[in-house]
C-alpha distance (Angstrom), angle and dihedral (degrees) to the residues before:
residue distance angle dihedral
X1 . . .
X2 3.73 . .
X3 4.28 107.7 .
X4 3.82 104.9 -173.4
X5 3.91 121.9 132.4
X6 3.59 94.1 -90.9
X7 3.54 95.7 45.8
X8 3.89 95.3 57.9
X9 3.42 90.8 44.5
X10 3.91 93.1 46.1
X11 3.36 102.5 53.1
X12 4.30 96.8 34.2
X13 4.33 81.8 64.0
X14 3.48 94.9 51.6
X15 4.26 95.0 47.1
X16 3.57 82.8 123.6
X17 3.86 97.0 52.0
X18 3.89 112.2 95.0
X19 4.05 81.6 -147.7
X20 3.81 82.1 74.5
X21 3.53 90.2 75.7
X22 3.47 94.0 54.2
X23 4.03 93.0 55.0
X24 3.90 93.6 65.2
X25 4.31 104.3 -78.1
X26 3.83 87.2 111.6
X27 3.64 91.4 64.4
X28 3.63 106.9 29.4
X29 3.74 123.4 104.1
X30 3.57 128.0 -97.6
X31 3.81 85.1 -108.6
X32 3.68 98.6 41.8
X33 4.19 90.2 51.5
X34 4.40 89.2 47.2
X35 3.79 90.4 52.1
X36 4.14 87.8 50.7
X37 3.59 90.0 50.7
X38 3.26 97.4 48.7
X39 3.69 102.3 47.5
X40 3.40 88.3 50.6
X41 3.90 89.6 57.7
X42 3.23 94.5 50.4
X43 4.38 95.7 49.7
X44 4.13 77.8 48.1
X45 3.76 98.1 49.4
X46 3.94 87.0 47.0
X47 4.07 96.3 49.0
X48 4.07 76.0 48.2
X49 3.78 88.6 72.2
X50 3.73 100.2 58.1
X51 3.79 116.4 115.3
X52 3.88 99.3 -117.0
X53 4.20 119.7 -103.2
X54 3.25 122.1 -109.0
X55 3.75 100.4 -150.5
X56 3.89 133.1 -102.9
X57 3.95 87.4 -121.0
X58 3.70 120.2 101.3
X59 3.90 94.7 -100.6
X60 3.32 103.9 57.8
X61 4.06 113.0 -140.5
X62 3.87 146.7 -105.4
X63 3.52 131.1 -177.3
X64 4.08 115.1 -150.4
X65 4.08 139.4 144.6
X66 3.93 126.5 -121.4
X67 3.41 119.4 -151.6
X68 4.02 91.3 -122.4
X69 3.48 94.8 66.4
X70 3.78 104.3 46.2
X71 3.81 121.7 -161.7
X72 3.54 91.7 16.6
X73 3.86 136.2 113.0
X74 3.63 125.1 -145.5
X75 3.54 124.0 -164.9
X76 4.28 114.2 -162.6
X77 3.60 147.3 167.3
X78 3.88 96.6 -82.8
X79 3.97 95.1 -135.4
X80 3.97 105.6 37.8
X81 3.55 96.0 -171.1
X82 3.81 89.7 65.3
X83 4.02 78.2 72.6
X84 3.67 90.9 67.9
X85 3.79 104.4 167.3
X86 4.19 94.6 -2.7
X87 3.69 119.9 114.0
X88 3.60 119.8 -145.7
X89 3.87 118.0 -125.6
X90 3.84 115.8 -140.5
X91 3.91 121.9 -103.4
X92 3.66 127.0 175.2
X93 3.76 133.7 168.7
X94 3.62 148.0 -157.8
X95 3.53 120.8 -131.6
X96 3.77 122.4 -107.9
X97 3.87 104.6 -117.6
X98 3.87 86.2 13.7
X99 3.64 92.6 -86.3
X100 3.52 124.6 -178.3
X101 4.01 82.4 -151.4
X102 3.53 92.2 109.4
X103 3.74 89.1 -172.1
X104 3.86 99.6 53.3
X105 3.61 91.0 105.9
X106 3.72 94.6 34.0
X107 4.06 99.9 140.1
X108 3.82 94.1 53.0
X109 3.52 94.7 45.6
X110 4.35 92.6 45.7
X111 3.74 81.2 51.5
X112 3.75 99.5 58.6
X113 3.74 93.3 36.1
X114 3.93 86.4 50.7
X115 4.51 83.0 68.0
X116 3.94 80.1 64.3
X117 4.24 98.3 -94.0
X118 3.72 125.5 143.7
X119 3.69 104.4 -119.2
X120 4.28 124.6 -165.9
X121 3.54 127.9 175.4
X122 3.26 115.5 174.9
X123 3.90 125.2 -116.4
X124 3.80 134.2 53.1
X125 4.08 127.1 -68.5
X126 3.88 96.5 -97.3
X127 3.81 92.7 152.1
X128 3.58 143.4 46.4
X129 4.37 131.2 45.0
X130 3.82 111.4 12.1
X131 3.41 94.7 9.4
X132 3.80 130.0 134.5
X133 3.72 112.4 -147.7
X134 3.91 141.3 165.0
X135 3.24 140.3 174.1
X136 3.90 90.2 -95.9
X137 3.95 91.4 59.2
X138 3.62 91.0 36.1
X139 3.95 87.5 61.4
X140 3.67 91.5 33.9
X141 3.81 100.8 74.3
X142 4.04 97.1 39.2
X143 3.74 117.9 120.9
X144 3.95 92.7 6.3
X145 4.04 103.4 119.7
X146 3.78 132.6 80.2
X147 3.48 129.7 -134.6
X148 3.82 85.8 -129.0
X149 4.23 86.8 73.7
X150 3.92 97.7 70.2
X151 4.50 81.8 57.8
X152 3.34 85.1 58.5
X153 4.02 102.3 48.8
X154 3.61 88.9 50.5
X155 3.89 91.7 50.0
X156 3.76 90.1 47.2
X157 3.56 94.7 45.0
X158 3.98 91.0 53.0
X159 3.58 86.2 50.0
X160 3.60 100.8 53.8
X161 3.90 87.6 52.0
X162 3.65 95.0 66.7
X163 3.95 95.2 38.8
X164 3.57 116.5 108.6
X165 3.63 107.2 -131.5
X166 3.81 99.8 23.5
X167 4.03 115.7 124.7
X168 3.76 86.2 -128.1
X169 3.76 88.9 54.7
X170 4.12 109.3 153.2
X171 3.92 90.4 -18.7
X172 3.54 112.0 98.8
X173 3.60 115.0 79.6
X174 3.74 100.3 -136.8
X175 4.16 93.7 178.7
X176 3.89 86.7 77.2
X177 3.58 116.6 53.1
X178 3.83 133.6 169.2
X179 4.03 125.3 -153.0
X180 3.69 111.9 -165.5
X181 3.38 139.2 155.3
X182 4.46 142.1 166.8
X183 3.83 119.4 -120.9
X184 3.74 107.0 -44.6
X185 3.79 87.0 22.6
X186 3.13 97.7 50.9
X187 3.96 94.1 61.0
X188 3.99 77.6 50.0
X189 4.04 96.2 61.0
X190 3.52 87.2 42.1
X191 3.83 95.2 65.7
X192 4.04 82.7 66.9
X193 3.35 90.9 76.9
X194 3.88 111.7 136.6
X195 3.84 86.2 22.0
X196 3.94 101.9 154.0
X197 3.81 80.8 -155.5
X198 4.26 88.7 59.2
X199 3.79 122.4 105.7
X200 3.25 101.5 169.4
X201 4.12 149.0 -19.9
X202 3.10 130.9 -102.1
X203 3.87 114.3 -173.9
X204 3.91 120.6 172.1
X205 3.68 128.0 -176.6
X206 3.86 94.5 -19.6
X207 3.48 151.2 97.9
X208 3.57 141.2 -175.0
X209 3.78 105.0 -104.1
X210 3.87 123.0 -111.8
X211 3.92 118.4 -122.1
X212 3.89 86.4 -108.7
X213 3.82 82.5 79.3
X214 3.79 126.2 88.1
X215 3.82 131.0 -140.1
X216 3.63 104.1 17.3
X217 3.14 102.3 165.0
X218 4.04 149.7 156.7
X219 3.96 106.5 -8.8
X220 3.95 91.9 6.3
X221 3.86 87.1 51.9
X222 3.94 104.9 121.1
X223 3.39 141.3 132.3
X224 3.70 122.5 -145.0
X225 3.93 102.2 -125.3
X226 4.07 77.5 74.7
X227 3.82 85.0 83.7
X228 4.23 84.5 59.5
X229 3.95 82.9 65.8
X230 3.47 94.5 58.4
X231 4.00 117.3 114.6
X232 3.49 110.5 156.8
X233 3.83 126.3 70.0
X234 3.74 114.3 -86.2
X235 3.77 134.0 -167.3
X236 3.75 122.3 -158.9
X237 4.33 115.3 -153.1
X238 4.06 104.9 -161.8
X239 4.14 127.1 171.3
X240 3.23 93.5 -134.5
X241 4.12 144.7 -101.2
X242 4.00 82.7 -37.3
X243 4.11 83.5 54.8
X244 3.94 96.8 101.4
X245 4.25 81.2 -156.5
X246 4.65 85.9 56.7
X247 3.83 98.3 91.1
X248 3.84 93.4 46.4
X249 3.92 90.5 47.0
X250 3.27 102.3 42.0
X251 4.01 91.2 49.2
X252 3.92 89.0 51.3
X253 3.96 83.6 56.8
X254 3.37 97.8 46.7
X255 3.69 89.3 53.8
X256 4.03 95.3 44.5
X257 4.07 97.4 83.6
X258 3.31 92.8 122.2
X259 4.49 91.7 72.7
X260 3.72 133.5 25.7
X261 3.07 113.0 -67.2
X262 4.04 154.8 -178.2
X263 3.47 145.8 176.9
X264 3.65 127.6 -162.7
X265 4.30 137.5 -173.0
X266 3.24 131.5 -163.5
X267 4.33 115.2 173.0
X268 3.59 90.6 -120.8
X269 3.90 93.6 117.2
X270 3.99 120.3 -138.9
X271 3.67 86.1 -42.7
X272 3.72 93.3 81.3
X273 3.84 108.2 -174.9
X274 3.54 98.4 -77.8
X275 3.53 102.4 130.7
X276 3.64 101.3 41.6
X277 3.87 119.0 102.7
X278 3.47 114.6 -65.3
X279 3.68 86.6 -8.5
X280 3.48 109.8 -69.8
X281 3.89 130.4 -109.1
X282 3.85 92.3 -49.2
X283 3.90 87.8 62.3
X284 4.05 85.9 46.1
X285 3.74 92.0 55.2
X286 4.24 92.1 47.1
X287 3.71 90.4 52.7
X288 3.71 93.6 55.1
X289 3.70 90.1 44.8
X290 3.59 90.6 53.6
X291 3.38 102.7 40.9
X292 4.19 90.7 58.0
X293 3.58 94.4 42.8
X294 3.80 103.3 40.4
X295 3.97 95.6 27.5
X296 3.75 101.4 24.7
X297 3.80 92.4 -125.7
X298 3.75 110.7 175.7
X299 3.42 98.6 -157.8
X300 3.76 91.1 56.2
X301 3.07 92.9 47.6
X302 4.17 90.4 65.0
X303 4.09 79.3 66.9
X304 3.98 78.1 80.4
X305 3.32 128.3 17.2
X306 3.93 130.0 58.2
X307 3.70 143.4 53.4
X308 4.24 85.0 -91.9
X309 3.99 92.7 36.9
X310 3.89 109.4 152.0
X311 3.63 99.0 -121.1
X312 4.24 84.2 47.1
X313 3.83 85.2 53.8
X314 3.81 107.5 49.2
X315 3.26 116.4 85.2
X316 4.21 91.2 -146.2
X317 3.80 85.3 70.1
X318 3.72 144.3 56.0
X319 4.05 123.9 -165.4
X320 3.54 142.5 -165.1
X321 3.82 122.4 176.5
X322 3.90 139.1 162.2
X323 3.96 131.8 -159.7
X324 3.92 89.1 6.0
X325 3.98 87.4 137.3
């Protein structure tokens, strides 16, 4: 079994995912399986260390918890009266690894709230500036949220736009809402399908597994005639064939011609770019995709659609997409 950096790290975030089993963890030894684990810990507790982004968006980005929405963590435009007349769209994501770490993906999700979104993932800030961690509390709070939690943010944040006195008071646009979510998470949003509440998917570095996989189970429990339920346009963000999560995602999208539709790799492995600054290119590439489908922004939506598209034109990317017109 391959044990580079990426690979520890790759296959430690997806513990949870029954695809891990199919990588090589069945039939490594005891030994073999501690030293993954704690590798992995240790590239997590370092990422942990990094000052948190503010966002390349024109409000630059917080993350904080209120106490009416428990176990959640909401990531904002720091100053909200630098929104002015701009409504924020709803985005909330599932965990990789099904982390109640709400901040374990902090620098994507400061990035998209720095475009002026409302962003909730659910689980406390247990990583990141200030914060203690080991690899005991970094294994701790894996596979400890339900998909049920990213329901409730979007109920809470509708809620808080009608009520007098809230800070989000008549600015969160709560007709266009986002459900995302990495590995683990991502078979989390995807349980949202037929959501009337849905806008649009955002799926990154998963896949629901096929029946050829054993031990699915509890959050990674899914069947794939889920995908038939989907009716809202839905974008999947893989690393790649060395993505352990790219065979499951790119079978959902080959089964998903019934909506629009896209698929698109970067070789970053099952790593994705979460932890870089201001979330790397992935984040970049989810941005655009929101901003067309939740703002209607034309020039986001060149990201996607045409012979000359941006995403078909950059050489760090491939693409595949249906119905997008």
């Amino acid at each position: 079994m391959r044990r580079d950096r990426s690979g520890f790290r790759r296959l430690a975030t997806m513990a949870s995912f029954a695809a891990f089993v199919v990588c090589g963890m069945a039939s490594a030894q005891p030994q073999a399986a501690a030293d993954i684990a704690a590798q992995a810990a240790a590239q997590n507790i370092r990422d942990g260390q990094a000052p948190d982004s503010r966002g390349t968006g024109p409000y630059p980005a917080i993350k904080r918890q209120y106490a009416g929405l428990p176990n959640q963590v909401v990531y904002q435009p720091g100053n909200l009266a630098r929104l002015r007349s701009v409504k924020m769209p709803i985005y909330v994501f599932g965990n990789g690894a099904c982390t109640e770490d709400g901040a374990s993906s902090r620098q994507h999700l400061l990035e998209i709230a720095s475009h002026g979104y409302l962003v909730m993932a659910p689980g406390g800030i247990y990583s990141g500036p200030g914060v203690a961690m080991t690899a005991q509390s970094w294994a701790q709070h894996r596979d400890k949220t339900r998909y049920q939690q990213l329901g409730q943010a979007i109920d809470w944040a509708i809620a808080e736009n009608a009520r007098k006195g809230s800070p989000f008071y008549g600015r969160i646009d709560t007709r266009h809402v986002a459900v995302s979510g990495y590995s683990c998470g991502g078979i989390q949003a995807l349980k949202y399908a037929g959501d009337p509440r849905i806008s649009t998917f955002v799926i990154m570095n998963s896949g629901i597994l096929g029946a050829d996989i054993p031990n699915a189970s509890g959050e990674m429990a899914a069947d794939k005639s889920l995908l038939n339920k989907i009716d809202k346009p839905i974008l999947y963000v893989l690393g790649g064939k060395r993505d352990i999560a790219y065979p499951n995602g790119m079978d959902d999208y080959g089964r998903l011609g019934h909506v629009p539709s896209a698929v698109i790799n970067t070789d970053v492995t099952h790593d994705g770019t979460y932890a870089q600054p201001n979330g790397g290119r992935a984040a970049q590439a989810v941005v655009a995709w929101l901003q067309w489908q939740l703002r209607g922004d034309a020039k986001a939506k060149n990201w996607f659609v045409g012979k000359d598209c941006k995403l078909c034109t950059d050489p760090a990317w491939t693409i595949e997409r249906r119905n997008l017109n």
